[in-house]
DSSP file (Angstrom, degrees, kcal/mol; ACC not computed):
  #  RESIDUE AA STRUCTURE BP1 BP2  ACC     N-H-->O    O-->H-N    N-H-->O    O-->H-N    TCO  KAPPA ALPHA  PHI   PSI    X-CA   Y-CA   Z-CA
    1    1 A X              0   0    0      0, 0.0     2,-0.6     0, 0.0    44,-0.1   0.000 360.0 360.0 360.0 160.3   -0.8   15.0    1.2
    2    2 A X        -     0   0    0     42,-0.3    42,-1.6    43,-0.1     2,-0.4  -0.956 360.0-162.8-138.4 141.6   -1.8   11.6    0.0
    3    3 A X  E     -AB  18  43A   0     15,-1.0    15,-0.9    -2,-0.6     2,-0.4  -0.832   8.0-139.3-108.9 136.5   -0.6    8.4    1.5
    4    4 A X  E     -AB  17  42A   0     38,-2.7    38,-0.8    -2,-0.4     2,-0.7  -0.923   7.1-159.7-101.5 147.2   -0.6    4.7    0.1
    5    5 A X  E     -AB  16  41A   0     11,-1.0    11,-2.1    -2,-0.4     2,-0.4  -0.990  15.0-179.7-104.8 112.4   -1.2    1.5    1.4
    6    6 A X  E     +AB  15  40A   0     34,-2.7    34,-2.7    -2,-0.7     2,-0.3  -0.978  11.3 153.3-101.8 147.1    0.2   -1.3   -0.5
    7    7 A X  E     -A   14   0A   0      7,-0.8     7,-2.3    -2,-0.4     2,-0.3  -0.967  22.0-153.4-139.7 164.3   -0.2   -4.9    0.5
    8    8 A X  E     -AB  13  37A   0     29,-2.1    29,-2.1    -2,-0.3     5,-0.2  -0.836   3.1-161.4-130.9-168.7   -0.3   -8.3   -1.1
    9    9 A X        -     0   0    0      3,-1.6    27,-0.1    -2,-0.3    26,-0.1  -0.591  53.1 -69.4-128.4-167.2   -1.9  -11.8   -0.3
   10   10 A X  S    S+     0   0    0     -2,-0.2     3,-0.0     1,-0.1    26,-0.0   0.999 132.3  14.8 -58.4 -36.1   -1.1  -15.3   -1.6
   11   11 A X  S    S+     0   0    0      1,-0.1     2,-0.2    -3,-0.0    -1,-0.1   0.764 125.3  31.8-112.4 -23.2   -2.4  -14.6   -5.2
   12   12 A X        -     0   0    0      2,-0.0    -3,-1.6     0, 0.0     2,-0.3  -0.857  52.9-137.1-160.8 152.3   -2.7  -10.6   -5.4
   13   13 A X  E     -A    8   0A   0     -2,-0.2     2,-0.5    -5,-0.2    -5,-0.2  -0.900  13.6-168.9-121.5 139.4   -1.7   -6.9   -4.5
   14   14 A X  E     -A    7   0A   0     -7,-2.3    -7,-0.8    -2,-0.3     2,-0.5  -0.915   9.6-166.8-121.8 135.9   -3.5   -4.2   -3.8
   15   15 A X  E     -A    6   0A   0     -2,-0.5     2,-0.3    -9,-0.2    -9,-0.2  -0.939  14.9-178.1-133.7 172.8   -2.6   -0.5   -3.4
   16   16 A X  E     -A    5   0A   0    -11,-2.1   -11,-1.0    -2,-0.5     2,-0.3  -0.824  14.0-145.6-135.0 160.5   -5.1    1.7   -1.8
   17   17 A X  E     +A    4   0A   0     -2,-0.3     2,-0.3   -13,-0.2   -13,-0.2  -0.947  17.7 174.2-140.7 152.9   -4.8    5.7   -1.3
   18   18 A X  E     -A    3   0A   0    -15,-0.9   -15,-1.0    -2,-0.3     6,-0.4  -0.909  33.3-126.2-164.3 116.5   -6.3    7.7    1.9
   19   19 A X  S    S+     0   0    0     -2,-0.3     2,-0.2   -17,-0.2    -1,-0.1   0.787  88.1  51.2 -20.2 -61.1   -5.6   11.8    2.5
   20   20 A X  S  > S-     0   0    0    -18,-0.1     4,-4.3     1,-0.1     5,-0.2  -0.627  76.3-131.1-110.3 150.5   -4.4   11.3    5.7
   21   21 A X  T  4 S+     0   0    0     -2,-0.2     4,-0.3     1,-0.2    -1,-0.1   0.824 110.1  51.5 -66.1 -17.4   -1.9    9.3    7.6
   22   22 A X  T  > S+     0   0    0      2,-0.2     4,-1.8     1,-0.1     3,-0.3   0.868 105.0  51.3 -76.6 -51.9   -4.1    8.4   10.0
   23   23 A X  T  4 S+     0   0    0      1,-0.2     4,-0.5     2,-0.2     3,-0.5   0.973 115.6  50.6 -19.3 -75.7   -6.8    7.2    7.6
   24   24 A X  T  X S+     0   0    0     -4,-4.3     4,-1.4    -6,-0.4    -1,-0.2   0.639 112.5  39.9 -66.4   1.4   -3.8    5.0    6.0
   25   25 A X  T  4 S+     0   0    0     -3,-0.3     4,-0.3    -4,-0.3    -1,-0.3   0.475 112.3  54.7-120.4   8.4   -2.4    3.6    8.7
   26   26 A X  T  X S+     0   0    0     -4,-1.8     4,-1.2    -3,-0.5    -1,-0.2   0.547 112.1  49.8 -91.5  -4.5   -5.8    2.9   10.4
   27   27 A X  H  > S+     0   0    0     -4,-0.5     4,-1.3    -5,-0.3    -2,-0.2   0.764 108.1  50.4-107.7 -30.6   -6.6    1.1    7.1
   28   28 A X  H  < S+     0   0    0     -4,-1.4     4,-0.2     2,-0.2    -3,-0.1   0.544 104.7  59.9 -84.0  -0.1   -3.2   -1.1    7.1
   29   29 A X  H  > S+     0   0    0     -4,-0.3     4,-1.1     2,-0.1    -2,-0.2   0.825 108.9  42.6 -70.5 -46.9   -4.0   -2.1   10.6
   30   30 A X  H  X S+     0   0    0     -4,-1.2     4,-2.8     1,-0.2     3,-0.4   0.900 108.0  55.2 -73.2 -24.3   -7.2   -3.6    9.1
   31   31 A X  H  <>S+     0   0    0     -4,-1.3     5,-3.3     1,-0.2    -1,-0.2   0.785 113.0  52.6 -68.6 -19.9   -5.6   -5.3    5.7
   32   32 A X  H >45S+     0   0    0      3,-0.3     3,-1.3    -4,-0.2    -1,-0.2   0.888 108.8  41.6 -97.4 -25.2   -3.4   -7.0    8.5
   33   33 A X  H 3<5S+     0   0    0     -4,-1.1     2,-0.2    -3,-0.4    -2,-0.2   0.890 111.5  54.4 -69.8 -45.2   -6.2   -8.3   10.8
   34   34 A X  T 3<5S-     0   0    0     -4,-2.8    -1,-0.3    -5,-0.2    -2,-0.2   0.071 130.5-112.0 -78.2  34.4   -8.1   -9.4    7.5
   35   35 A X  T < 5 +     0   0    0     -3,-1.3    -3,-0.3     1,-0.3     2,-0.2   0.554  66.2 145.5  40.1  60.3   -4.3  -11.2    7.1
   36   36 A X      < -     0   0    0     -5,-3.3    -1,-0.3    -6,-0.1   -27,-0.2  -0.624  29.9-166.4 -79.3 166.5   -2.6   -9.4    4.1
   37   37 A X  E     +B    8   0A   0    -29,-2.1   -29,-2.1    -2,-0.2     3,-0.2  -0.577  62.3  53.5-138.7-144.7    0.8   -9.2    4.8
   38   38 A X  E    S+     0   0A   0     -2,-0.2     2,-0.4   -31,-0.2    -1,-0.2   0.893  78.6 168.8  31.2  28.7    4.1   -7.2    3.3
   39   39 A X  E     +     0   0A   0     -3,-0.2     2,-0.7   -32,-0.1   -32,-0.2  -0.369   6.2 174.4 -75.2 135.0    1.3   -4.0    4.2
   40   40 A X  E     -B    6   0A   0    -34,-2.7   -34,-2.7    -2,-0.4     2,-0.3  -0.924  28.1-144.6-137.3 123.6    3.4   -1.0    3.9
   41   41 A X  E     +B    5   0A   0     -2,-0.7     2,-0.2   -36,-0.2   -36,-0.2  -0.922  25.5 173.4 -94.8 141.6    2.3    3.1    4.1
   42   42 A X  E     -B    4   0A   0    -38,-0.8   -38,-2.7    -2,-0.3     2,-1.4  -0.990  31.2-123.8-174.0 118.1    4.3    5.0    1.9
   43   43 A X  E     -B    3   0A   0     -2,-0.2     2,-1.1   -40,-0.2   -40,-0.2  -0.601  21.3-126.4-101.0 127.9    3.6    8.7    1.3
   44   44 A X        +     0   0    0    -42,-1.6   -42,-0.3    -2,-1.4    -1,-0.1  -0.376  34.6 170.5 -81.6 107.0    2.9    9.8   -2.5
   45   45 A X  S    S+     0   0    0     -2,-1.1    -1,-0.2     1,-0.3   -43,-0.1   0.939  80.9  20.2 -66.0 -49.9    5.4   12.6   -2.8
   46   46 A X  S    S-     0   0    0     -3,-0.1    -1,-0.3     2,-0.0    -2,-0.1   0.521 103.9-105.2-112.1  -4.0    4.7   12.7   -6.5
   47   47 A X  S    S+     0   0    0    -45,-0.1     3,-0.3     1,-0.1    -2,-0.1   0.752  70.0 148.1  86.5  40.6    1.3   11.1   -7.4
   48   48 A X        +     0   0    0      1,-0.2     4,-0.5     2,-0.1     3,-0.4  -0.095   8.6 142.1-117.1  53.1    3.3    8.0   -8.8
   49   49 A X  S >> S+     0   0    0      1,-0.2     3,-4.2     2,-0.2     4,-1.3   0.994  77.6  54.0 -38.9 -69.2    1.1    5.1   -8.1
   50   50 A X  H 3> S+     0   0    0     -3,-0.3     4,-1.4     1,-0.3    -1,-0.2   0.822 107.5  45.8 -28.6 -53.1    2.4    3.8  -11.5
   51   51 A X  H 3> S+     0   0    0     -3,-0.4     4,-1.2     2,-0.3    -1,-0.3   0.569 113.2  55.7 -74.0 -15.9    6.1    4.0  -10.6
   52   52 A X  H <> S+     0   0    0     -3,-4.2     4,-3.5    -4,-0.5     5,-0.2   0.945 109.8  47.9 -81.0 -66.2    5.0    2.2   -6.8
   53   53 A X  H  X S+     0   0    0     -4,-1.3     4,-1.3     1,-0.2    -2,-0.3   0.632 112.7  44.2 -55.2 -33.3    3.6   -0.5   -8.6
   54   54 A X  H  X S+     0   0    0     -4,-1.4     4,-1.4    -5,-0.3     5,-0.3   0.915 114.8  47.4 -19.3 -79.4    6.4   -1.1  -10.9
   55   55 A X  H  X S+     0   0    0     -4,-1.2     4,-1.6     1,-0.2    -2,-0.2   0.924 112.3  56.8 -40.4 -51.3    9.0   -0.8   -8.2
   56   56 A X  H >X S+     0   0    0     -4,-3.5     3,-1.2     1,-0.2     4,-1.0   0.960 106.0  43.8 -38.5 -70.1    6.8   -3.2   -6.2
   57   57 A X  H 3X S+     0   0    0     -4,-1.3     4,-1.0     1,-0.3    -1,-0.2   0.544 108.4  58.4 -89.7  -1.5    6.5   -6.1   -8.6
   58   58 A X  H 3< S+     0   0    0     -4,-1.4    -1,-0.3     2,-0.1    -2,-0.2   0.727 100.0  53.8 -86.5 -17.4   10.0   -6.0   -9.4
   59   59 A X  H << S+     0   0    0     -4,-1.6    -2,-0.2    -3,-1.2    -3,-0.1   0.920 109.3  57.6 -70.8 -31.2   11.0   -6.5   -5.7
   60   60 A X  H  <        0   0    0     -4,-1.0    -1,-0.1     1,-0.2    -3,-0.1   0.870 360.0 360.0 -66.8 -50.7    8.6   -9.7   -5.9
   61   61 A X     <        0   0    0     -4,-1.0    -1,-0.2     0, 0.0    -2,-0.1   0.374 360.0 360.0 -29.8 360.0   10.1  -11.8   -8.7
């Protein structure tokens, strides 16, 4: 199974991918200490990064 992290910052977003859930969520524990925020794990049922990001930057506007 493959997990995402997305997060943003003032200017920028990132999404990030890690096998496991422990991986991602050890890896949105650090984006939050290095102060991203909105950091969210999300597991990719379908391999639809495209469709995350999309969905994503429409919640932003």
């Amino acid at each position: 199974m493959t997990y995402l992290i997305l997060a943003r910052d003032g200017t920028s977003q990132i999404v990030l991918k890690r096998d496991s859930e422990d991986a991602a969520e050890k890896k949105a524990r650090e984006l939050k200490e290095m102060g991203w925020f909105e950091v969210e794990v999300r597991e990719d049922k379908a391999g639809t990064i495209a469709a995350t990001l999309t969905d994503r930057s429409q919640t932003l506007q």
